[in-house]
C-alpha positions, 0 to 999 in steps of 0.5 A, spaced: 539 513 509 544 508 504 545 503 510 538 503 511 536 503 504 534 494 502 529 495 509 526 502 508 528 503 500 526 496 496 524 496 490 525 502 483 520 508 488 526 511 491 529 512 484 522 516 482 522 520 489 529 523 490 533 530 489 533 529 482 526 527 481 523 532 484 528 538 481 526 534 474 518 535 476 519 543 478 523 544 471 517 540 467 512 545 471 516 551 468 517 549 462 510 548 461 508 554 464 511 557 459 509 553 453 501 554 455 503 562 456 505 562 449 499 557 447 493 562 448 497 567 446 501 571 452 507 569 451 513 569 445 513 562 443 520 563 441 522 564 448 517 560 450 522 554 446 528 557 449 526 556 458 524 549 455 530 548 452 534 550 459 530 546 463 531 540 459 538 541 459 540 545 467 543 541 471 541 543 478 546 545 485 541 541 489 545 543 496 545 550 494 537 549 493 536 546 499 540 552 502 535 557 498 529 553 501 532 554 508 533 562 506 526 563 502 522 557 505 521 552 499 527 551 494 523 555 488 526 561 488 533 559 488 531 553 482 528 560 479 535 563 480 539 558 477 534 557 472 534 566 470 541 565 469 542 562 462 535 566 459 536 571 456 533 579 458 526 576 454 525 569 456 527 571 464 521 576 462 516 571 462 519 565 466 514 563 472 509 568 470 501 567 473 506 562 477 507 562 485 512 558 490 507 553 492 503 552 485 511 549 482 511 545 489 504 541 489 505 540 482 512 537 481 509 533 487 503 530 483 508 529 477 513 525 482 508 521 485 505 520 478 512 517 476 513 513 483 507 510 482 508 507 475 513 501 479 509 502 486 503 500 483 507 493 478 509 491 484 502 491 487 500 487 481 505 483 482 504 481 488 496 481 487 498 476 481 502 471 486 497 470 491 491 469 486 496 463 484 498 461 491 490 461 493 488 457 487 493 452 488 492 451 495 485 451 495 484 444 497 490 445 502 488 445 509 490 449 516 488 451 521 484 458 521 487 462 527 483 468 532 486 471 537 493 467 536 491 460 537 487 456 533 480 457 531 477 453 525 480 449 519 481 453 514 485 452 508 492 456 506 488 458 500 483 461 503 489 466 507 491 467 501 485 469 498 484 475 503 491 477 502 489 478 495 483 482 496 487 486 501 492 487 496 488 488 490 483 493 493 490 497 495 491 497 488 485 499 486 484 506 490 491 507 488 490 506 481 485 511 482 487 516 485 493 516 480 488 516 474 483 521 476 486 525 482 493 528 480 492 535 478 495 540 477 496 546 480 495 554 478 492 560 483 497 564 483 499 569 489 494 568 492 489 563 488 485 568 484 490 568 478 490 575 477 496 577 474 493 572 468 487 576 467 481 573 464 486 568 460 488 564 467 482 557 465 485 557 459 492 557 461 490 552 467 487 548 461 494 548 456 498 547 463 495 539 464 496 537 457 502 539 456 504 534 464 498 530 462 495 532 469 487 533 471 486 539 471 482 542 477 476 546 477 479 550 481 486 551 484 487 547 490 492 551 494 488 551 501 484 545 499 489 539 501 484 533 499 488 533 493 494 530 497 491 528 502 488 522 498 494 520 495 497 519 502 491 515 505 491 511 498 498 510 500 498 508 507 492 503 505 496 499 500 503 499 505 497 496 511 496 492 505 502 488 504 505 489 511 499 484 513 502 480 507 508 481 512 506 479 519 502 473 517 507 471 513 512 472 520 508 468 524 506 462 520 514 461 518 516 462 525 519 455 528 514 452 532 509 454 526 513 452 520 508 453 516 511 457 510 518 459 509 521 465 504 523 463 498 531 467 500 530 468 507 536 472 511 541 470 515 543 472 522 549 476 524 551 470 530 547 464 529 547 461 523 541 456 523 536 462 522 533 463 515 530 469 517 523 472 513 526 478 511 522 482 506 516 479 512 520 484 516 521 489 511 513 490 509 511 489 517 517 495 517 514 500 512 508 499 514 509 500 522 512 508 519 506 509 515 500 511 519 504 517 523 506 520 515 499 520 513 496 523 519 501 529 517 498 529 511 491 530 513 494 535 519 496 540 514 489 540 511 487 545 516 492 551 514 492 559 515 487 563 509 490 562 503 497 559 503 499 556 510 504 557 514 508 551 516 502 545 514 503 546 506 510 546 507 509 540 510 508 535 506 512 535 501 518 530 504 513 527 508 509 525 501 516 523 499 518 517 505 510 515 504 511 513 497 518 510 498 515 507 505 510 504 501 514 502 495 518 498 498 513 495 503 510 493 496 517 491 492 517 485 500 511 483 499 511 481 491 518 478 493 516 474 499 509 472 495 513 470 488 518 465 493 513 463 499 514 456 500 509 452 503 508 446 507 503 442 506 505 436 510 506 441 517 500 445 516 496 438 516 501 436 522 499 443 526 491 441 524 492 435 529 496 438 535 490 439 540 487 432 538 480 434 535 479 441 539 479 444 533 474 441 531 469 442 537 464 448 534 463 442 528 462 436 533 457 441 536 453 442 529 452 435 528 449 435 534 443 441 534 438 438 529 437 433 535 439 436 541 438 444 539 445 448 540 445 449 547 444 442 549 449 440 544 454 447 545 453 444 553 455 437 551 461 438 547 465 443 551 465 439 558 468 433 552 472 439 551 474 441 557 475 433 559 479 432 553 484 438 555 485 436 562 486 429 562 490 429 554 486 425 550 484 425 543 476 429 544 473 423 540 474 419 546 472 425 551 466 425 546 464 417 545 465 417 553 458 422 554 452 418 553 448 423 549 453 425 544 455 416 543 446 415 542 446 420 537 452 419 532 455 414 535 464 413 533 463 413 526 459 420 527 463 423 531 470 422 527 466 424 521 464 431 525 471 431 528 475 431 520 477 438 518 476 437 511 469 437 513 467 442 516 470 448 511 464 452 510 464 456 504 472 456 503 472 454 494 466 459 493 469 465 497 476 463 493 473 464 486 469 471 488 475 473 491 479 471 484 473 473 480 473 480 483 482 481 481 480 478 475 474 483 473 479 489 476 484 488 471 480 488 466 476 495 468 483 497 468 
């Protein structure tokens, strides 16, 4: 839907995935087909020329294919029909031959995803590419680490943003992957045995993927939907990827966090204080939509025999709102990744709001060399729980119990209770982190 579209169609996937794309990739099957037929000597390479050159140049009723899809199940007879119309006797003769519904379908579905892929994977670059920066620029930048919504451990905003990378960056990969080496070709046949092609049907097959520049599959894959359903789970693994972005994202700019803003936040339709993180929104909403489409796509794996009855069917459009799902869950988090501000000073401010509470697994490390960790552990959660009912700083709490006093006295207990501290092996796990993105782009 156009009123939906800056939500729901961020990004340049959508242009690769609508009417004319998928008319376009059925066409270039057909054209194709024909080509290979007349490549391994089955077909006249004049006529061959000739339904090339009508499927470069017809421009196709795609209402009355989608009426023809409503009347024959799928559009393919009716794109045939238009097609057949301006072929002469000879070359109406040879167009789809060797060639079924289904196998036009799933190929222009490898070819349209092969297309959507080039902008859905630049934008996932993209956005790999600023949390990289955003981790090596604030990998001294403290905050506070959250479980369970509330505050845990100190941390440091690069060590979120190098999760956000790893996420991003694995997403990125399989996909590529699957677009490398899993987007293949699709010839069977009526029934998947390529019978009217006789023996010449491997060499046909062959021809076929080099002419769309697809893989060619060991064997036709019309009842064996790995295929798709791979691409589809690729998919809704990078749409959780950068909806992850999102919701953190939403979460460290609320008010009462602060902690990051988007770059070009929204309005709001009655209160004009909010800056509002929308392309937060729209990666969390993509991302919401995604799990039930990739279940359909493993759902139609089990269909009837040899061609399904309604689970092949299925997928195509469901294929189609998960690669413009995805894009523009992608195209928001590149957006709101590139333009992220970032607060030091509240982040600081936040570490500070229980009064050293964040800090009381350190204090309690500090103390089990001398007094073993269950004693020390003990110890600091009754300071702890002293500190939050009566509202003190927990280094006051803690000086007040005699043993944690004798065994680091104040200055030990400040030195425990700094965040900069206690931040385990945050440096060296961003440097993995960017030495894995680093190394992934260079296998590429």
């Amino acid at each position: 839907m156009e009123i939906f579209s800056g939500l729901f169609g961020r990004g340049d996937v959508a242009a690769e995935v609508d009417d004319r794309a998928w008319g376009r990739a059925m066409l270039d099957f057909e054209a194709a087909l024909a080509q290979a037929l007349a490549e391994v000597g089955l077909a006249p390479a004049a006529t061959a020329a000739e339904i090339a050159s009508v499927c470069a140049e017809i421009e196709l009723d795609f209402a009355a294919l989608g009426a023809g899809a409503g009347k024959d199940g799928t559009p393919v007879p009716a794109l045939l029909r238009a097609v057949g119309e301006q072929l002469s006797e000879q070359a109406l003769a040879e167009l789809h031959r060797g060639a079924t519904s289904q196998d036009v379908v799933d190929t222009a579905a490898m070819l349209v995803a092969r297309r959507a892929l080039v902008p859905l994977l630049a934008d996932l670059d993209a956005a790999a590419a600023a949390a990289a920066d955003l981790a090596e620029r604030h990998r001294g930048t403290p905050a506070a680490g959250r479980t369970l919504l509330q505050q845990a451990l100190p941390s440091t905003f690069g060590l979120k943003a190098a999760n956000w990378l790893g996420g991003l960056d694995e997403a990125r990969e399989r996909l590529a992957t699957v677009s490398r080496q899993r987007l293949a070709v699709q010839l069977g046949g009526a029934a998947g045995s390529m019978a009217s092609l006789g023996e010449h049907g491997p060499s046909v097959l062959a021809a076929l993927a080099r002419r769309l520049d697809l893989s060619e599959p060991t064997m036709p894959w019309h009842s064996n939907r790995v295929r798709p359903a791979e691409l589809a789970a690729a998919l809704g693994v990078a749409a959780g990827a950068a909806g992850k972005v999102g919701v953190d994202v939403a979460l460290l700019a609320q008010t009462e966090v602060g902690e990051v803003a988007e770059g070009d936040g929204g309005g709001s339709s009655t209160l004009p204080h909010k800056r509002n993180p929308v392309a937060a929104i729209a990666a969390i909403a993509c991302s919401r939509r995604t799990p039930a489409l990739v279940a359909t796509m493993i759902g139609a794996m089990g269909g009837e025999l040899e061609r399904s009855a309604g689970a092949w069917q299925a997928e195509s459009e469901t294929l189609s709102d998960l690669l413009v799902l995805t894009g523009s869950a992608a195209a928001a988090a590149r957006s709101l990744l590139e333009g992220l501000e970032v607060d030091r000073e509240r982040m600081r401010a936040n570490l500070d709001l229980t009064s050293g509470l964040l800090m009381a697994e350190a204090l309690t490390t500090a103390l089990t060399p001398r007094l073993g960790r269950a004693r020390a552990h003990g110890l600091v959660e009754a300071a702890a729980r002293n500190a939050a009912e009566s509202g003190k700083p927990l280094a006051d709490a803690a000086i007040e119990v005699a043993e944690i006093e004798a065994v680091l006295g104040r200055e030990g207990i400040d030195a425990a209770l700094d965040p900069a501290s206690y931040l385990g092996s945050t440096d060296a796990l961003i440097d993995r982190a960017l030495f894995a993105y680093r190394r992934s782009l260079e296998e590429e």
